[in-house]
VONUMAR-274142 format. One record per residue: x, y, z of N, C-alpha, C, CB in turn; residue in three letters; residue number from 1. Coordinates in pm, 1 decimal, always signed. Atoms other than C-alpha are relative to their C-alpha. Glycine has a CB too. Layout:
N
+----------+----------+----------+----------+----------+----------+----------+----------+----------+----------+----------+----------+-----+-----+
:    neast :   nnorth :      nup :   caeast :  canorth :     caup :    ceast :   cnorth :      cup :   cbeast :  cbnorth :     cbup :  aa :   i :
+----------+----------+----------+----------+----------+----------+----------+----------+----------+----------+----------+----------+-----+-----+
:        X :        Y :        Z :        X :        Y :        Z :        X :        Y :        Z :        X :        Y :        Z : ALA : NUM :
...
+----------+----------+----------+----------+----------+----------+----------+----------+----------+----------+----------+----------+-----+-----+
END
This chain:
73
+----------+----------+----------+----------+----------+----------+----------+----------+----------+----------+----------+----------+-----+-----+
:    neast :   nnorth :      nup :   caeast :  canorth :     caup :    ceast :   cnorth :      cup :   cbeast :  cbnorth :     cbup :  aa :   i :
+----------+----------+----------+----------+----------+----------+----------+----------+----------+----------+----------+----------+-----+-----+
:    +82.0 :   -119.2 :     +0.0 :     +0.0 :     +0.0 :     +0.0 :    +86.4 :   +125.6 :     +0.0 :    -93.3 :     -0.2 :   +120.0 : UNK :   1 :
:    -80.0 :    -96.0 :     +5.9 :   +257.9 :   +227.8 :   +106.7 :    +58.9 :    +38.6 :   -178.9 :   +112.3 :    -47.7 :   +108.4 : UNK :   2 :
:    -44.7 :    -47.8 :   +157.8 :   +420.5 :   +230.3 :   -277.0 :    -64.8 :    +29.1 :    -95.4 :    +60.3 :    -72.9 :    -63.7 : UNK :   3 :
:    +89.0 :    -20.0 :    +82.0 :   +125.1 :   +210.7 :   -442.1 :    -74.9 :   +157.8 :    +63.6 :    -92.8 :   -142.8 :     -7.9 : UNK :   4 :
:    +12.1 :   -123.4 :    -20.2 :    +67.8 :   +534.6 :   -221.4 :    +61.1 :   +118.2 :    -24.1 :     -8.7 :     +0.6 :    +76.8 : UNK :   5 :
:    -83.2 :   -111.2 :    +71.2 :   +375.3 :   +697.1 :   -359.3 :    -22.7 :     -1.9 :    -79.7 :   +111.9 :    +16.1 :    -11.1 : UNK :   6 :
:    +26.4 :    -37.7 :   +213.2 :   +284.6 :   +638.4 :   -703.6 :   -103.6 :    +51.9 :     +7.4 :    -25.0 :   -136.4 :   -139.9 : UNK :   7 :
:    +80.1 :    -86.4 :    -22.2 :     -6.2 :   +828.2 :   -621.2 :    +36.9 :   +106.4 :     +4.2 :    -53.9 :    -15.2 :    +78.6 : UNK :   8 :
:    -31.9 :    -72.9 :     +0.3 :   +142.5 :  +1057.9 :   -490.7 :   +154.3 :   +116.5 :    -52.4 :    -43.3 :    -31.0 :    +72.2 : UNK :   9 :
:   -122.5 :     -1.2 :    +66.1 :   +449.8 :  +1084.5 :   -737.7 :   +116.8 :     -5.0 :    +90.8 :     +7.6 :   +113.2 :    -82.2 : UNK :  10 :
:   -122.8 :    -13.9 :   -115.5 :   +689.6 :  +1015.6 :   -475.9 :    +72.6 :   -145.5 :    -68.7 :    -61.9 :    -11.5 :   +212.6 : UNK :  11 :
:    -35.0 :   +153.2 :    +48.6 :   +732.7 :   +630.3 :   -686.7 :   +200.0 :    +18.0 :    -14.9 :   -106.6 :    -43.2 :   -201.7 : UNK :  12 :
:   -178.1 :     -6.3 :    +23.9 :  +1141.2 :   +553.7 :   -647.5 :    -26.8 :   -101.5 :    -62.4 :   +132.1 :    -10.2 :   +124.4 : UNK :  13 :
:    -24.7 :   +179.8 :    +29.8 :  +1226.2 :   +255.6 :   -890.9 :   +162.4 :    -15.5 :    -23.0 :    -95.2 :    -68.9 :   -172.4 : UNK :  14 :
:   -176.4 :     +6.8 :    +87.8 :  +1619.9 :   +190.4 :   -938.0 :    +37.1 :   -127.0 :    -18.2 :   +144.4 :    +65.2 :    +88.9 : UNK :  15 :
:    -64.0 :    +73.5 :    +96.4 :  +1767.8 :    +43.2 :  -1167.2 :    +90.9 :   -107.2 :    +59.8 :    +73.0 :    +89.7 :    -86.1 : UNK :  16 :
:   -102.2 :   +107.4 :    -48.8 :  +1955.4 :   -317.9 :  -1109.1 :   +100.0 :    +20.2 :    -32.2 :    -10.3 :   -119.6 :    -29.4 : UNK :  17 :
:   -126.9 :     -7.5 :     -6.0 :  +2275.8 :   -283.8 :   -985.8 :    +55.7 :    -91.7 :   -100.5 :    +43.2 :    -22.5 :   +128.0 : UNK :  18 :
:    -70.0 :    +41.2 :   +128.3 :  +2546.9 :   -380.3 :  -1271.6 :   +101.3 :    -98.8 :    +68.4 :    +75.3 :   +133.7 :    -93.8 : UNK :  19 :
:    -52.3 :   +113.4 :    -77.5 :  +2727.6 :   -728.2 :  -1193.5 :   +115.3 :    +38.2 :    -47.0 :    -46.4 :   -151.5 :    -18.4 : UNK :  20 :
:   -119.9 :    -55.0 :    +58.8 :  +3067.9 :   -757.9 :  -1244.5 :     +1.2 :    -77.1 :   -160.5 :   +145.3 :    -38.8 :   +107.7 : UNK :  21 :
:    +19.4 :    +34.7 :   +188.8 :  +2984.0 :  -1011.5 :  -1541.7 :    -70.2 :    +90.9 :    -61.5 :    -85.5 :   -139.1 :    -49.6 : UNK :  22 :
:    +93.0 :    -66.2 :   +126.9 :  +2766.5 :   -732.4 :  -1715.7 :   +158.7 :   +139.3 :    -22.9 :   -232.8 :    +91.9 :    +76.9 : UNK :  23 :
:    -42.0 :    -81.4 :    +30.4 :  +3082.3 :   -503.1 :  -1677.3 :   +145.5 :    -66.8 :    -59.2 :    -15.0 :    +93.7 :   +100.2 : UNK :  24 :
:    -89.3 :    +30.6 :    +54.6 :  +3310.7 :   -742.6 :  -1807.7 :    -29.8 :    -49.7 :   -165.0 :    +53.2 :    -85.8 :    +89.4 : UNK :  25 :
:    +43.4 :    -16.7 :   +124.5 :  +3104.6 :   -814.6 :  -2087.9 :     -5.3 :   +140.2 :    -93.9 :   -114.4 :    -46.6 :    +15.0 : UNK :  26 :
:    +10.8 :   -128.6 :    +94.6 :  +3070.1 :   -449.0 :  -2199.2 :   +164.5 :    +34.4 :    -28.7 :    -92.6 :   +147.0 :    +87.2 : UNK :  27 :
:   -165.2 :    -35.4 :    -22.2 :  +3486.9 :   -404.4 :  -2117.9 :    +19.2 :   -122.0 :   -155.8 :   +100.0 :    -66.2 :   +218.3 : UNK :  28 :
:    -45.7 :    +46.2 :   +147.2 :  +3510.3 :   -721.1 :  -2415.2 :    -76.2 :    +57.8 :   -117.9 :    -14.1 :   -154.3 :    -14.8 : UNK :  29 :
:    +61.7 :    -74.7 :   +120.7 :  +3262.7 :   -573.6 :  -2629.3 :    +67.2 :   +136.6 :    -42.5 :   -148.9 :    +31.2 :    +32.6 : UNK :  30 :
:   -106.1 :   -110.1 :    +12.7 :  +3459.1 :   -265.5 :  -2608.9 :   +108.2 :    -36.8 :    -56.1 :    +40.6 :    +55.8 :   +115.5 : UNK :  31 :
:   -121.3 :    +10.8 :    +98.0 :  +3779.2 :   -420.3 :  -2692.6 :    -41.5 :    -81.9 :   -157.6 :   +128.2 :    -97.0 :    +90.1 : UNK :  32 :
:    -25.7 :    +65.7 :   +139.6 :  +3667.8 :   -637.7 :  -2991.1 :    -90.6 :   +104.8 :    -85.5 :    -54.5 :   -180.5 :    -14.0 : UNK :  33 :
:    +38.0 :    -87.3 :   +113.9 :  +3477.9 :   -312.9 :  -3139.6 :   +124.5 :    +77.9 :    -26.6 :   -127.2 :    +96.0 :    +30.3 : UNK :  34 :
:   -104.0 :    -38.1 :    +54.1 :  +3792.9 :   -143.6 :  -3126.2 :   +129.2 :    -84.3 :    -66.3 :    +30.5 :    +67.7 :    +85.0 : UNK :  35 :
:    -91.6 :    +44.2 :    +63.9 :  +4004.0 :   -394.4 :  -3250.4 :    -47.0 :    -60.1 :   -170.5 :    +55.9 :   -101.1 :   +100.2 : UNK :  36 :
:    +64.2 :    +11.3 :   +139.8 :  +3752.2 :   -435.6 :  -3577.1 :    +10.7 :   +149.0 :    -62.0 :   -167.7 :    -55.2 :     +9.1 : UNK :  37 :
:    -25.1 :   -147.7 :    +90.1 :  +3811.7 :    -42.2 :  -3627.6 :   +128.4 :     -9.4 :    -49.2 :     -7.8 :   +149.2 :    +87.2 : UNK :  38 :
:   -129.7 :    +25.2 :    +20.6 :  +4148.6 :   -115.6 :  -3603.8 :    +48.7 :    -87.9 :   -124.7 :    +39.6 :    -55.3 :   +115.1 : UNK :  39 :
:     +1.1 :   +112.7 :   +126.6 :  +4115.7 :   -419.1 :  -3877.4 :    -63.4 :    +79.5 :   -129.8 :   -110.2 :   -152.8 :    +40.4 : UNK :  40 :
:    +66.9 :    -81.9 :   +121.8 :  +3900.5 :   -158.3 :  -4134.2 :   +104.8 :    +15.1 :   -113.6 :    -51.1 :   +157.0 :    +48.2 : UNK :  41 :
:    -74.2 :    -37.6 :   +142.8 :  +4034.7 :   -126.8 :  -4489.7 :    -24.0 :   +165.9 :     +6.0 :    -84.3 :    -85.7 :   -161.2 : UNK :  42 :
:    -19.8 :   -178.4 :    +20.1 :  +4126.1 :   +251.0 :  -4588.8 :   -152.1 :    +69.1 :    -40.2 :   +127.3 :    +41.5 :   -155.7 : UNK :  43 :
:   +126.1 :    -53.1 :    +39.6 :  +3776.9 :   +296.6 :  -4800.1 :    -63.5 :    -25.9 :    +81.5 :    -56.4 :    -30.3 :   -105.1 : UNK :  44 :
:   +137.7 :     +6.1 :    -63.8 :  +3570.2 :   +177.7 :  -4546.1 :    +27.4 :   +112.7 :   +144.9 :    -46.0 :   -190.9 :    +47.3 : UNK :  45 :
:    -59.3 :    -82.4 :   -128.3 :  +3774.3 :   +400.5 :  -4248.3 :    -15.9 :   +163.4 :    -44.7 :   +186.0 :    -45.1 :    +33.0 : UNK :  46 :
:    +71.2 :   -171.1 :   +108.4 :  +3657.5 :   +751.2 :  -4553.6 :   -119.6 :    -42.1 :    +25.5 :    +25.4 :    +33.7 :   -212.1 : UNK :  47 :
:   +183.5 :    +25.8 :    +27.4 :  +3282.5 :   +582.3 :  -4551.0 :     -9.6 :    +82.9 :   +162.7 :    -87.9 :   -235.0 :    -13.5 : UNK :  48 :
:    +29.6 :    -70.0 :    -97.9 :  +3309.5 :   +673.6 :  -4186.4 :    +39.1 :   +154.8 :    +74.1 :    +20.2 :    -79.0 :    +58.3 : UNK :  49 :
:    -83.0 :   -169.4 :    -11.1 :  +3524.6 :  +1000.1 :  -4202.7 :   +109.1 :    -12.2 :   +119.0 :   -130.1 :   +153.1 :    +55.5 : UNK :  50 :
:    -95.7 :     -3.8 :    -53.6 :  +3823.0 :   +890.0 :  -4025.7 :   +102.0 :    -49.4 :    -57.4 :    -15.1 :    -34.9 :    +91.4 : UNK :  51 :
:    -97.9 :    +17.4 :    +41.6 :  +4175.3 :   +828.2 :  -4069.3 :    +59.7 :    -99.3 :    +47.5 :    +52.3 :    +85.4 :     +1.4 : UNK :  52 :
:    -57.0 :   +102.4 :    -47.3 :  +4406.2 :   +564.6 :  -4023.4 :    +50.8 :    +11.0 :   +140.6 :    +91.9 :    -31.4 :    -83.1 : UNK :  53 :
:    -24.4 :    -53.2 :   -166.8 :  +4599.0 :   +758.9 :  -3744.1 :   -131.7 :    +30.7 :    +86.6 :    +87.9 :   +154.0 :     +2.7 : UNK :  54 :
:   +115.4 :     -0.1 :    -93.6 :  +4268.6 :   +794.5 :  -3570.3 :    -53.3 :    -82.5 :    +43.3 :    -81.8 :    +44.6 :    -25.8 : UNK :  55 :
:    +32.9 :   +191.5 :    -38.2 :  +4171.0 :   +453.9 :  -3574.9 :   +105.3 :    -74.5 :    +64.1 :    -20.7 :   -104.3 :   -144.6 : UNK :  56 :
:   -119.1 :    +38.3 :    -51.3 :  +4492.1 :   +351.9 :  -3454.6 :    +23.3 :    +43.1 :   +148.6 :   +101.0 :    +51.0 :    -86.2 : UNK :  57 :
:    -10.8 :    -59.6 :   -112.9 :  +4467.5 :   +592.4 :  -3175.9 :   -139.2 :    -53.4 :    +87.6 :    +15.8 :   +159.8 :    -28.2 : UNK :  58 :
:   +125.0 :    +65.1 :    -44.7 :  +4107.9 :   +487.6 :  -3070.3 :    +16.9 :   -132.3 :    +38.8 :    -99.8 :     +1.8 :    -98.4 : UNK :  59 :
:    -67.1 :   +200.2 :    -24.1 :  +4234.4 :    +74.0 :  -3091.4 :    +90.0 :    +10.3 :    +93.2 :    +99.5 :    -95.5 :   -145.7 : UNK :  60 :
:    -90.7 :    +45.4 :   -117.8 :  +4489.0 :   +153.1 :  -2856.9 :    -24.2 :     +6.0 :   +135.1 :   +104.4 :    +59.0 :     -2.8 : UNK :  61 :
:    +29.5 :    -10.2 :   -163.4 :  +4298.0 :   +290.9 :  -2581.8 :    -32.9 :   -101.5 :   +110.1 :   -102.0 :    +73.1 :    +14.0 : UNK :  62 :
:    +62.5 :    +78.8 :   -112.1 :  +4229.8 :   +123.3 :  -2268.1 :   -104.9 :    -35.7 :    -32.8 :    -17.2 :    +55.1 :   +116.6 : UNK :  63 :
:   +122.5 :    +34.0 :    +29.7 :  +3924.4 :   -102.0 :  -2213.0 :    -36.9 :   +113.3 :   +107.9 :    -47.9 :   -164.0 :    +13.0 : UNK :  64 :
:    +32.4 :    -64.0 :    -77.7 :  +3883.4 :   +131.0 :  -1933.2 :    -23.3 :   +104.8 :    -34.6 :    +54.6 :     -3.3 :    +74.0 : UNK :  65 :
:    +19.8 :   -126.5 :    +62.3 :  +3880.0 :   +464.7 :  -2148.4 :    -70.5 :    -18.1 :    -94.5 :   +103.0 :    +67.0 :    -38.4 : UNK :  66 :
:   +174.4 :    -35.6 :   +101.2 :  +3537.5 :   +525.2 :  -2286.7 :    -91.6 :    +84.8 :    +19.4 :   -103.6 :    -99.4 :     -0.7 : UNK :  67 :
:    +83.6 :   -118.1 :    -45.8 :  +3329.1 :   +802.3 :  -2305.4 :   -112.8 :    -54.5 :    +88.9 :    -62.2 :    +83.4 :   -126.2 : UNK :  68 :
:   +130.3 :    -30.7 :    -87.9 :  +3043.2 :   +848.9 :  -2047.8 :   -152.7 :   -114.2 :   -101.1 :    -32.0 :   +233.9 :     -9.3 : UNK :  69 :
:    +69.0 :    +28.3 :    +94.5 :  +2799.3 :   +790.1 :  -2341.5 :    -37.3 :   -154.3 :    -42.8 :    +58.9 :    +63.9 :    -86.5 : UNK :  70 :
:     +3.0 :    +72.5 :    +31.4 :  +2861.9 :   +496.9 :  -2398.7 :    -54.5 :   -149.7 :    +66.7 :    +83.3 :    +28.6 :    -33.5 : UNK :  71 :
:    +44.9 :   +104.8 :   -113.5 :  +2743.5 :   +293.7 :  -2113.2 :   -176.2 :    +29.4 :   +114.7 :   +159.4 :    +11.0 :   +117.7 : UNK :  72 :
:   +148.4 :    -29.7 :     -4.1 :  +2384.6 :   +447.8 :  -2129.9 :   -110.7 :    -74.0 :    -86.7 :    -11.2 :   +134.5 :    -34.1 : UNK :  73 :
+----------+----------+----------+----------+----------+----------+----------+----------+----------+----------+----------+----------+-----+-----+
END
């Protein structure tokens, strides 16, 4: 009753399930094997996306740990 009295009264909290460490080691490999397929791109397909070799190179090397904010929304 009580919660169904905050959602009445917009007070409703719901949060979100805490992130395991398998869901953050899965996103840490998904991270590295997307950067190591930028890293594998042929030259025309690295212009289709408007980057350069040195850029892709620099991106593939980063840490699995260095990733924008963005990306884990």
């Amino acid at each position: 009753m009580t919660n169904m009295m905050g959602a009445v009264l917009g007070r409703w909290t719901h949060t979100a399930p805490r992130e395991t460490a398998l869901d953050r080691f899965n996103r840490a490999m998904a991270l590295h094997r997307s950067r190591a397929r930028l890293a594998a791109l042929e030259p025309h397909l690295l212009d289709d996306i408007g980057i350069d070799r040195q850029t892709a190179a620099e991106e593939a090397s980063r840490p699995i740990w260095d990733a924008p904010d963005s990306w884990f929304r």
